[in-house]
C-alpha positions in Angstrom: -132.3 96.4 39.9 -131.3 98.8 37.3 -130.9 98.6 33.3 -127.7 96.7 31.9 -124.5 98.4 31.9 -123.4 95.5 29.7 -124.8 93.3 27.8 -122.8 90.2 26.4 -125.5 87.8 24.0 -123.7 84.8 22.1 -120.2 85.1 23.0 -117.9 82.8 21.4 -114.1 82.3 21.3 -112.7 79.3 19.7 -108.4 78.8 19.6 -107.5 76.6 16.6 -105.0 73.1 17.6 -102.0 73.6 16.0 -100.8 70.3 14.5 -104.4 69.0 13.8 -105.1 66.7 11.0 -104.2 68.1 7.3 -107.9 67.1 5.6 -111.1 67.7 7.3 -112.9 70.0 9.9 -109.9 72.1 12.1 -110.2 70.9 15.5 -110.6 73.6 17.9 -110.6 74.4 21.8 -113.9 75.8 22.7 -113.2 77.8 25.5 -116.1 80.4 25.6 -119.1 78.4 23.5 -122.2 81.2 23.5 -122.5 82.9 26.3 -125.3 85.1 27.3 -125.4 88.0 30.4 -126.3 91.1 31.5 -124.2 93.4 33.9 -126.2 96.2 35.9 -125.2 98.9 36.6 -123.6 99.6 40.2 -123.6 95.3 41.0 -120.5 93.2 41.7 -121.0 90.6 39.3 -119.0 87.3 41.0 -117.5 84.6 37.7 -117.0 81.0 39.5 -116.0 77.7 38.3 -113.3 75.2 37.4 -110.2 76.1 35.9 -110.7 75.6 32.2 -114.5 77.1 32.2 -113.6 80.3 30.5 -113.6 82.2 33.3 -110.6 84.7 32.2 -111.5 84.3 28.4 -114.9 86.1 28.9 -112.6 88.5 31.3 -110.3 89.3 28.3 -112.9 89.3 25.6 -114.8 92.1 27.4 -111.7 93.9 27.8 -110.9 93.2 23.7 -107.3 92.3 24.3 -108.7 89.2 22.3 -111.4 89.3 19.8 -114.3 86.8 19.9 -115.1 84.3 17.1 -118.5 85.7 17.2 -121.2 87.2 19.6 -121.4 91.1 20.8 -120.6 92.5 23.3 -123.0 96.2 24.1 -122.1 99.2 26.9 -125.3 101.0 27.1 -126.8 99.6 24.1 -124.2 100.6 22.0 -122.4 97.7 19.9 -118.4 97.9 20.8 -116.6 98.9 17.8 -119.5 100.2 15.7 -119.3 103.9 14.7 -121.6 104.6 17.4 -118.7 103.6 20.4 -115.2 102.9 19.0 -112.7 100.4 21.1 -110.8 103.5 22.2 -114.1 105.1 23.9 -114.8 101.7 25.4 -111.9 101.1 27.1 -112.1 104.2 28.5 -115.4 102.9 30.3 -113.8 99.1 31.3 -110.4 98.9 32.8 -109.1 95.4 34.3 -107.0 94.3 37.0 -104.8 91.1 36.5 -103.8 88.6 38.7 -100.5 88.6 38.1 -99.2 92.3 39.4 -95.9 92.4 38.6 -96.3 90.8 35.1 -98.8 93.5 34.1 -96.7 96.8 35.3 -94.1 97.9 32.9 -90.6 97.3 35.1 -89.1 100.3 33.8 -91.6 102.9 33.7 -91.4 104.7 38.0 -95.0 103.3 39.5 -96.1 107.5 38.8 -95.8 107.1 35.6 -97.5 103.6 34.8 -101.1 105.0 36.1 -100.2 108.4 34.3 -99.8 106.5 30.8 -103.2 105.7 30.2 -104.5 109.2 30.7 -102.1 110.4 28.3 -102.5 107.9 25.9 -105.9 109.2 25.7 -105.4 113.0 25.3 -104.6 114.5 29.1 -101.6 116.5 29.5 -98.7 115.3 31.3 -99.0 117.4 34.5 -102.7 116.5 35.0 -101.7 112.8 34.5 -99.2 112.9 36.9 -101.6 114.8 39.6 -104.1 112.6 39.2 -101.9 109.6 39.4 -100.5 110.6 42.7 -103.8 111.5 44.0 -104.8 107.9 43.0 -102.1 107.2 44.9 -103.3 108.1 47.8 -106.4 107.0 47.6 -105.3 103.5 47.4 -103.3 103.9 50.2 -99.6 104.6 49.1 -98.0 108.2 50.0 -96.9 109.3 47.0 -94.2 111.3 48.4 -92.6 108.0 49.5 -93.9 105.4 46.1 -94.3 107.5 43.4 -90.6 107.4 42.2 -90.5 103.5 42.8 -90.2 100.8 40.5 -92.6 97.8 40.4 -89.8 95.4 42.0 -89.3 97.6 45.3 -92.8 97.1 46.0 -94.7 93.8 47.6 -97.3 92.2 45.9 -100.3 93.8 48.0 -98.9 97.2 46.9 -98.4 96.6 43.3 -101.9 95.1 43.4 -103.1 98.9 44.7 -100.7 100.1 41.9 -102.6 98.4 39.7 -105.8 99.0 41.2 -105.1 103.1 40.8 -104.1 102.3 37.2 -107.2 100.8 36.1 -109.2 103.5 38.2 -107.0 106.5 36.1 -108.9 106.8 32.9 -112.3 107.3 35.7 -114.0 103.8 34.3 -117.7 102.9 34.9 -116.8 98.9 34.6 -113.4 97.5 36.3 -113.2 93.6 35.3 -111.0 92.0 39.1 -109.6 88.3 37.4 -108.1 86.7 40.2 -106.8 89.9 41.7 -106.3 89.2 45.5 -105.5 85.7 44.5 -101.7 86.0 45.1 -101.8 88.0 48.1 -102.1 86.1 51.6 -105.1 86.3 53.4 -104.4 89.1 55.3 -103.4 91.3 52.8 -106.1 90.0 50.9 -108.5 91.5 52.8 -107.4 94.8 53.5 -107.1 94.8 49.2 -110.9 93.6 49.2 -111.9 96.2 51.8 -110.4 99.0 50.0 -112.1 97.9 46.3 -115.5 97.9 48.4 -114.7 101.5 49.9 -113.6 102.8 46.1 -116.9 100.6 44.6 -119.1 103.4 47.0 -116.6 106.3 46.4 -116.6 106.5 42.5 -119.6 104.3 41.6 -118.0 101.5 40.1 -119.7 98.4 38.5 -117.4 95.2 39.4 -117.1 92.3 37.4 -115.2 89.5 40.1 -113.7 86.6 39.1 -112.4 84.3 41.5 -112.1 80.5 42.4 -112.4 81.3 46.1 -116.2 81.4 47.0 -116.1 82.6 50.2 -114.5 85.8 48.4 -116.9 85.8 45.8 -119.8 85.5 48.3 -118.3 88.4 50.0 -118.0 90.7 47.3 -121.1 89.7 45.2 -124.3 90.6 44.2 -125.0 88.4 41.6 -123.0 85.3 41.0 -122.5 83.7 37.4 -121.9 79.7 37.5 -119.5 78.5 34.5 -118.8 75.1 33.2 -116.8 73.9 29.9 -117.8 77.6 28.0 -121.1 78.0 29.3 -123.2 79.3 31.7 -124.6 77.1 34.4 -126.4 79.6 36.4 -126.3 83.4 37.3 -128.3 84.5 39.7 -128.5 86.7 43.3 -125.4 85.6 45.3 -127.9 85.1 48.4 -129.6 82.7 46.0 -126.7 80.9 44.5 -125.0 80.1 47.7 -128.6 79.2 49.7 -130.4 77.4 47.4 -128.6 76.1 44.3 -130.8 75.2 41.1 -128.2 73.8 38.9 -126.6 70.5 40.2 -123.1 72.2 39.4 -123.9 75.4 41.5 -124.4 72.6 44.2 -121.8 70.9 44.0 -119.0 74.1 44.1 -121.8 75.7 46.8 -120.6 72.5 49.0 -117.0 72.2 48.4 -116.4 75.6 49.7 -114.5 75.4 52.9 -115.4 75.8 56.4 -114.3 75.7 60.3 -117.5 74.3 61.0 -116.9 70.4 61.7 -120.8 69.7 61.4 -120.6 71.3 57.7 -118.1 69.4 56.7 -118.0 66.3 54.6 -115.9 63.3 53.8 -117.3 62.3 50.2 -116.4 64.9 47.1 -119.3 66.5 46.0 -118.2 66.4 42.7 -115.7 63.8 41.1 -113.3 63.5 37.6 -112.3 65.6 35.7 -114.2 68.1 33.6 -114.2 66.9 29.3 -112.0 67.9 26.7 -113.2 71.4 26.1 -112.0 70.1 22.3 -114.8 67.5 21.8 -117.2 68.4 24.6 -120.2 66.2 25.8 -123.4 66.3 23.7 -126.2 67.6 25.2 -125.8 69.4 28.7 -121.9 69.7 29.7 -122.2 68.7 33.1 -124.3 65.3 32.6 -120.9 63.0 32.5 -120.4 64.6 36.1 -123.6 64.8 37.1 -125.0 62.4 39.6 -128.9 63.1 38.7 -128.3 62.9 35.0 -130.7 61.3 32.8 -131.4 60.3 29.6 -132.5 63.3 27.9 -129.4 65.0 29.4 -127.0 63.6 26.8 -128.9 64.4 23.7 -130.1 68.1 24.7 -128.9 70.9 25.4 -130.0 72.9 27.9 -131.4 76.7 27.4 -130.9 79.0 29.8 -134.3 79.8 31.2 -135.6 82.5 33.7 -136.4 80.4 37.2 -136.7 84.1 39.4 -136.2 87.3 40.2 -133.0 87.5 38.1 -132.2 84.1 38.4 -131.7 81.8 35.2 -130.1 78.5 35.0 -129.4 75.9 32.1 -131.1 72.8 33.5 -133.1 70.5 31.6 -134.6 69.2 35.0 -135.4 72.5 36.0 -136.9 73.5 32.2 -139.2 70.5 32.6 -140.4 71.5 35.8 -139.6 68.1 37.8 -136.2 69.5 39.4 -133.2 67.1 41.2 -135.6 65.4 43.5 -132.8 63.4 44.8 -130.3 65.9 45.1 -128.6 66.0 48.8 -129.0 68.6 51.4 -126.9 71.6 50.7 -124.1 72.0 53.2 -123.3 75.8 52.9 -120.2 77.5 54.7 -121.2 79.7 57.7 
């Protein structure tokens, strides 16, 4: 494994309730609650979990298009925004795709023009822009002799997602964050899009950061897989690890809901059931233990560290920190 890329240690980002009580402590959604990773350099780093786990708020803190109530964020062990690398020199290193691809393409600037902005915006001349945005262009798969004059509403969603894939690529990144971005796009689409992110991974030696609720995609494209529950990490570790053998009971329980065509992997009983807590007022102790079937009393009045249980694998356990593990835990039931 090689040296971080990225290195993310307490990361916080609290949004303050409107309408909360007029005296007394401001109530506050807690969606990203001290987070702690590492991203090496050349890995697809996978980001799974619930809807409501702060998934896309890390996503957007990296990126700065929010700032974080406290924590730092480093890119090769420099401290973003310190004199020593500036948010314009950073996001010259990280570049994201969003999910949404015609939301986050300007509808009146020609599709040549959107990936020639950035480069502009940051000191290239206009001609070179515009070369290098029809030779990214082409390198995502769109002749620019036939897209390059379009607009974002003549194109399908699998082609605005290149556009937007050749936009984030334009300003020659080391770091592109991927939220959700072959969610929209039906399956076969899909993978031709997942394809061609591997082939320009290899071809300009990219460092991914994935995030995804579909597994099977996140197995796919991973190296490393981060587990995140209610703001916090779960679990990160090697993808072959994370989707084999499971530490966290969490891990487990998403590990066995992914789907399969296999009938003797299937099961009839949820492997996880409710609803996850109020990110406003969440659980003492660990997160999971209202959820979690092997909880027990020390669950609910500590909170769990995140310790080192391998070769790059950590996990926030309190079973695992005391040695004893989830004895009783079921046999996984992993897709093929």
């Amino acid at each position: 494994m090689t040296q971080p890329l990225l290195t993310i240690r307490g990361l916080v980002k609290h949004f303050p309730v409107s309408g909360g009580a007029l005296f007394g402590p401001k109530k506050v959604v807690r969606a990203v609650d001290g987070v702690d990773f590492d991203v090496l350099d050349g890995e697809t780093l996978g980001i799974v979990g619930e809807s409501g786990c702060g998934k896309s708020t890390t996503a957007r803190l990296l990126m700065h298009l929010i700032n974080p109530t406290s924590g730092e964020i480093l890119f090769d062990a420099a401290k973003v925004g310190s004199p020593d690398l500036s948010l314009t020199a950073y996001r010259r290193q990280v570049q994201m795709v969003f999910q949404d691809s015609y939301a986050s393409l300007n509808p009146r600037l020609t599709i040549e023009a959107s990936i020639a902005f950035g480069p502009q915006v940051h000191g290239l001349s206009k001609q070179p822009a515009i070369d290098r945005a029809r030779d990214l262009l082409a390198r995502v798969g769109l002749e620019p002799s036939r897209f390059a004059g379009r607009y974002p509403h003549e194109l399908s969603g699998g082609q605005r997602q290149r556009v937007n894939i050749a936009r984030a690529l334009a300003l020659q990144p080391k770091v592109v964050i991927l939220d959700e971005a072959v969610s929209a796009l039906d399956k076969s689409v899909e993978a031709q899009v997942l394809n061609l992110l591997m082939d320009l991974k290899d071809e300009f030696a990219l460092t991914y950061i994935f995030i995804s609720h579909d597994l099977n995609v996140v197995r796919y494209m991973s190296d490393r897989v981060m587990v995140m529950y209610l703001g916090k990490v779960a679990e990160i570790g090697p993808s072959e690890a994370i989707f084999g053998q499971p530490l966290h009971p969490y891990s487990s329980a998403l590990t066995r809901s992914m789907p399969t065509m296999d009938p003797d992997n299937r099961t009839e009983v949820a492997p996880i059931s409710g609803d996850p807590p109020n990110p406003i007022d969440p659980p003492p102790g660990c997160r999971f233990h209202t959820r979690c079937s092997f909880a027990e009393s020390l669950c609910s009045g500590h909170q769990p560290a995140l310790i080192t249980a391998g070769d790059h694998h950590h996990v926030a356990c309190l079973m695992a920190e005391a040695g004893s593990g989830h004895s009783k835990a079921p046999p996984l039931r992993v897709a093929a």
